[in-house]
C-alpha positions as CSV (number, residue, x, y, z in Angstrom):
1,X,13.0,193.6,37.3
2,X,14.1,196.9,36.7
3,X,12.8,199.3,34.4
4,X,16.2,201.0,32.1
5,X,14.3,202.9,30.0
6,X,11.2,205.6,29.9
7,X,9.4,207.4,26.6
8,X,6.9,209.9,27.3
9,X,5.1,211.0,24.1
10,X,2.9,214.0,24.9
11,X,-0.6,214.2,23.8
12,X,-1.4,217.3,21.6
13,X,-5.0,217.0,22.2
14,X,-7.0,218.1,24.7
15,X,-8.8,215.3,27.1
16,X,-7.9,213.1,29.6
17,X,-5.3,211.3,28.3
18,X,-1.9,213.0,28.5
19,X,0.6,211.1,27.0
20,X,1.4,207.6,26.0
21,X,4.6,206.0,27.1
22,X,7.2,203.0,26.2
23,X,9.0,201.5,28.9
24,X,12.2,199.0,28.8
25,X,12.7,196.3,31.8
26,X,15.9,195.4,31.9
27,X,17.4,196.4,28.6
28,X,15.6,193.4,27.2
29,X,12.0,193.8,26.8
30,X,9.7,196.6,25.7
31,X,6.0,197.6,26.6
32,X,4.4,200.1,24.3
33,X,1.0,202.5,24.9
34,X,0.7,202.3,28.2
35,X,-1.6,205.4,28.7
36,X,-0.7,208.4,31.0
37,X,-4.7,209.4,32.2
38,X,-5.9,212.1,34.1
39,X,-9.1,210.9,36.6
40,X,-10.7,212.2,39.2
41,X,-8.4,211.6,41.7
42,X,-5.1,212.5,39.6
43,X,-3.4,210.8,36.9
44,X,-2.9,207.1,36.8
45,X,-1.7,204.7,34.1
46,X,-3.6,202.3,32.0
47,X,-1.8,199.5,30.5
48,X,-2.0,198.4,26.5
49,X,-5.5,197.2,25.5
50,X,-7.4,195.7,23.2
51,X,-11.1,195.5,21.9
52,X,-12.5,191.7,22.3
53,X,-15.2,190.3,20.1
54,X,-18.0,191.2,23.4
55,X,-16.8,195.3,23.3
56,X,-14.7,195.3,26.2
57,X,-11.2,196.0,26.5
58,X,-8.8,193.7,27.7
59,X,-5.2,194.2,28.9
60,X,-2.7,192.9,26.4
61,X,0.6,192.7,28.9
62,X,0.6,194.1,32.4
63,X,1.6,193.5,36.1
64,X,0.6,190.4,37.8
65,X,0.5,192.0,41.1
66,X,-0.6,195.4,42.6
67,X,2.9,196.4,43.9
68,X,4.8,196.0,40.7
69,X,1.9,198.4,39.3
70,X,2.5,200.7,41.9
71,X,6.0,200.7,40.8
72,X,5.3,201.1,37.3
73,X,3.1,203.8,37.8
74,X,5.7,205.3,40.1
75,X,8.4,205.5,37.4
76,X,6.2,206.6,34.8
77,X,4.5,209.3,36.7
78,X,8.1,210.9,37.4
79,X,9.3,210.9,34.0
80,X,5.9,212.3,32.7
81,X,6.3,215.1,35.6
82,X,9.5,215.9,34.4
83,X,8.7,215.9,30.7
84,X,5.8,218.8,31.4
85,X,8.4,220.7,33.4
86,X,11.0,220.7,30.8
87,X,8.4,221.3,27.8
88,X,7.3,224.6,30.1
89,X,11.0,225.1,30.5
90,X,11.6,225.3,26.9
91,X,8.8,228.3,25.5
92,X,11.0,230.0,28.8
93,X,14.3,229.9,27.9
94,X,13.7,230.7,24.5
95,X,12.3,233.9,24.9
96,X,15.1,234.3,27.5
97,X,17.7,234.6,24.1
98,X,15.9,236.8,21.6
């Protein structure tokens, strides 16, 4: 499995959760919403959910195993990184041209 493709949308709002992201494995298949949140010991991802009848949320697709989590978390982490340093980037370089 190999993940082809990463979307980090950016969260406008204040609050602990930063962005939500689309990822592609393989150019074949496509997760949506998995959540970019920030806890108390740094920012980890939460996969897409939904409310059951009892109140509780359950996942709707995610990793069977802790080291492809770990690996998707990995990935998305990155990309997430290097969205915030290029959207930092960007106020930057434009006040660099007027």
């Amino acid at each position: 499995m190999k993940i082809t493709d990463v979307r980090v949308r950016k969260v406008a709002k204040e609050g602990k959760m930063k962005a939500v992201v689309s990822i592609t494995i393989d150019d074949e298949f496509v997760v949506h919403d998995i959540k970019v949140i920030e806890g108390e010991k740094g920012l980890f991802i939460a996969m897409p959910s939904r409310k059951a009848s009892d109140g509780e949320y359950r996942d709707i697709a995610h990793p069977i195993n802790s080291e492809t989590r770990e690996r998707i978390q990995k990935i998305i982490l990155e990309h997430y990184e290097t969205a915030i340093a290029e959207s930092e980037a960007e106020p930057e370089a434009a006040a660099a041209e007027v």
